[in-house]
Steps between C-alpha positions, in 0.01 A plus 500: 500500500289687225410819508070513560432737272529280206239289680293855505580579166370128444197514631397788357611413145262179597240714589488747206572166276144372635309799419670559153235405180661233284283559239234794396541878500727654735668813556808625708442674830806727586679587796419849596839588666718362207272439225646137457194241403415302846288262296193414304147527570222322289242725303204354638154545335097526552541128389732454788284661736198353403689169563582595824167639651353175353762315691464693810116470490548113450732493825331765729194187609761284651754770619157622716383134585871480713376737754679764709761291698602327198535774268732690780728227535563488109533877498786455772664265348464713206696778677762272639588436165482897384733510818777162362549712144525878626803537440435409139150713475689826679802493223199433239297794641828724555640493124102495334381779715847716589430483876798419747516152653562702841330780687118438450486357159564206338587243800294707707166421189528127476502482885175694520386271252536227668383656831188644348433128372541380889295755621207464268513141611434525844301769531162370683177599331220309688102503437373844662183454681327841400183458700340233712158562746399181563334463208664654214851392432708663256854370383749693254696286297768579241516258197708518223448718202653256238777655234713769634647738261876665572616746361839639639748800410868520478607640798470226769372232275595191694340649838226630357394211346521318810302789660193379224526180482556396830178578658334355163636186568441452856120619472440150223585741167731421216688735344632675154757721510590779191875648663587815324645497185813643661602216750342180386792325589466538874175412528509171247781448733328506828203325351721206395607473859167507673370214213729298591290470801139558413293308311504557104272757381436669844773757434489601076725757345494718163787730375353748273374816387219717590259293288535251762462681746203655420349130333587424927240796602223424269545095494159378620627228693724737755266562815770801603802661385767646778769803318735737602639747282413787326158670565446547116503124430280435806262750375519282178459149700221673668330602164595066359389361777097662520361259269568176691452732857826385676649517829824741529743586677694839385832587632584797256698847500619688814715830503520446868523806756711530760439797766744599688423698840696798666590314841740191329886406549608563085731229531341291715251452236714572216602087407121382569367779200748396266420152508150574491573685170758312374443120547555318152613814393163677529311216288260454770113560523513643831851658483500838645484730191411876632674580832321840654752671772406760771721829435642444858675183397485537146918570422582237774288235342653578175866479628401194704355268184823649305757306724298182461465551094810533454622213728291217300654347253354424190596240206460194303264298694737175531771715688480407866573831603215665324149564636307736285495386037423669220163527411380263317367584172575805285157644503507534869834640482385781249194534747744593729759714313199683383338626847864521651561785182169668534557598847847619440360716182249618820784622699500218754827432659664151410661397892658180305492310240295601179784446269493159330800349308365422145776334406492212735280233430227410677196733645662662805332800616743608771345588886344844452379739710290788430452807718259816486260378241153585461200276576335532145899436337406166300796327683254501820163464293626196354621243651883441363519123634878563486792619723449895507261613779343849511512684826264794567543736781130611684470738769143368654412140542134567373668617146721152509190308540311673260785449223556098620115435438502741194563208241243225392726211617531414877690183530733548830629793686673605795578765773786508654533677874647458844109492637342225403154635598485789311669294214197270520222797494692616175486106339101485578534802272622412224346252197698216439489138552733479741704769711823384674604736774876556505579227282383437087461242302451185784269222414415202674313160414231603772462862463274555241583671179302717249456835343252815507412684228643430145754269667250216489278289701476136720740427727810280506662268790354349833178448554342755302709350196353111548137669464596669220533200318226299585130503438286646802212235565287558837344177598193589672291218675 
């Protein structure tokens, strides 16, 4: 009897075969881990997009017209097929983005992908009766907004731009999607899936540069664009997007803080901080990125997230074994060598890591931990998005608050403590988005998500996320 990975192998040759351009401009997109070409990605233009907003706007009518129920049942089947090709869209995502296929990464992606499809799907969002006295009865309604712009970043790109388009779809909105120049692949992957599903024109793609993307957040016919990444580019979407008075939805920088309180079990917690920090390799939003210690605990904690650093193994993506990559483009590594250098010039003490081979290829940053750093060191005012993690010692809980709210982002944060009520008077304390109380990092299709501060604004999943793409209309009478 064969072997099944040939029929693997198969299917995902099929699969990147689909999405390859037989004709136009292309250009290679290279495996971060081994710097071998994965495939081609077409070099997609404002012609292209123009094409496809036109072709969303011509769909959107008719996608609307199918009502709720309808549209939910095609979005399930559309995750039933994300689910029949995983395999094939994890070993995709793995070699174009360097995460693992195990741990929480690439297997781990396309199956929130598909389960953020499902959940968008059949969450109920029924007419609110706002006010009725007998004689004045007011309805809210949601309708939809029209042509949903998405643009997505590099770091979960098949998840994320589930996370947007999901509730798009189900609220009567088509869809155009810019992925990051970085992973097209993936994501003209995953949209070739769900298509094969949807209707044409409901779900519209374009691979290209940052002239697309910001032709996406001026284009006149886009009611609202959704983004995560980079606060600096949302700033700039912000600024594109005035003219024509759209709808957003920000998801942008973090530099998450974790505080850590005197009364804890070091290794109790010790496995549940490092994945917080550490989950796709620290190329997370709301990865913990500034971990403030009481002195009580401080050493402990330190020895504690040691054992569990050096006990993870890290590697080419494809390697079963594996479960944290390289990072996955060379500017992020040097982002990353950079801060890990300026706080050992500081006299910070390296616990682990902080050494990368140059001579191997790929971008692997190796797990590193960083001990007795300042607050103001720029490896704790910036936020690395990489594998080192700074952690700063603090002697009274009011000074660790003051230095976890003393930056202008405020995505996520947590506190970590045996008492859970005290832990929770510290969270109501401290500005961010969300707060996750001995835990980091967590998200759920119902909980919703946003960010405070320069981190961005709407919010993502559930409920709240339906309204936020639709149209408010009370119907009064």
């Amino acid at each position: 009897m064969d072997s099944p990975t040939p029929v693997l192998e198969e299917t995902y040759a099929d699969l990147l075969s689909e999405i390859t351009p037989q004709e136009g401009e292309r250009r290679e997109i290279l495996d971060p881990a081994t710097g071998e070409v994965v495939g081609h990605a077409p070099v997609h233009t404002v012609d292209d997009l123009e094409r496809a907003v036109a072709a969303a706007k011509a769909a959107q009518p008719a996608w609307a017209a199918l009502g709720h129920e309808r549209r939910s049942e095609l979005m399930m089947q559309a995750a039933d097929a994300i689910d029949a090709k995983a395999e094939a869209l994890a070993r995709l995502l793995s070699r174009e983005q360097g995460k693992p296929l195990n741990g929480p990464n690439a297997r781990f992606e396309v199956g929130g992908a598909s389960g953020w499809m499902r959940a968008a799907a059949a969450t109920p969002l029924g007419i609110e009766v706002v006010f009725d006295d007998g004689q004045t009865h007011a309805e809210l309604h949601y309708r939809p907004i029209g042509v949903v712009g998405a643009i997505g970043p590099w770091n979960w790109p098949q998840m994320i731009t589930v996370w947007q388009i999901a509730p798009a779809l189900r609220m009567g909105n088509t869809v155009v999607i810019k992925p990051s120049e970085y992973t097209p692949l993936s994501v003209l992957a995953l949209v070739a899936v769900i298509n094969e599903v949807l209707p044409a024109g409901v779900v519209n793609i374009v691979s290209g540069g940052r002239e697309v993307g910001a032709a996406l957040s001026s284009h006149p016919d886009v009611g609202k664009v959704m983004f995560t990444g980079s606060t600096t580019t949302g700033k700039a979407i912000i600024r594109s997007s005035a003219d024509t008075v759209k709808r957003l939805t920000l998801e942008l920088g973090g530099n998450d803080a974790g505080i850590v309180l005197p009364d804890v079990d070091p290794r109790a917690i010790a496995e549940g901080v490092f994945w917080g920090a550490f989950i796709n390799t620290g190329q997370t939003c709301a990865a913990l990125k500034r971990l403030y210690v009481h002195d009580d605990v401080y050493d402990d904690v330190c020895e504690a997230l040691v054992e569990v650093a050096r006990s993870v193994p890290m590697g080419i993506g494809v390697d079963e074994q594996n479960v944290l990559g390289p990072l996955q483009n060379k500017q992020q590594f040097d982002i990353v060598d950079r801060l890990v250098e300026s706080a050992r010039v500081s006299g910070a003490r390296v616990l682990v890591g902080g050494d990368p081979d140059r001579d191997q290829p790929g971008y692997f940053y190796p797990t590193t931990l960083v001990a007795d750093v300042d607050n103001d060191n720029p490896l704790v005012a910036e936020e690395q998005f990489g594998p080192a993690l700074p952690i700063i010692r603090y002697h009274h809980v009011e000074e660790a608050i003051e230095m976890a709210n003393g930056l202008e982002v405020g995505l996520g944060a947590s506190v970590w403590s045996s008492d859970r009520d005290r832990a929770r008077e510290i969270a109501a304390r401290i500005q961010s988005g969300t707060v996750w109380i001995n835990s980091h990092g967590g998200v759920h299709p119902m909980v919703p998500f946003g960010g405070a501060k320069q981190s961005g604004y709407g919010l993502e999943f559930g409920v709240e996320g339906l309204k936020s793409l639709g149209v408010p209309q009370v119907v009064n009478g």
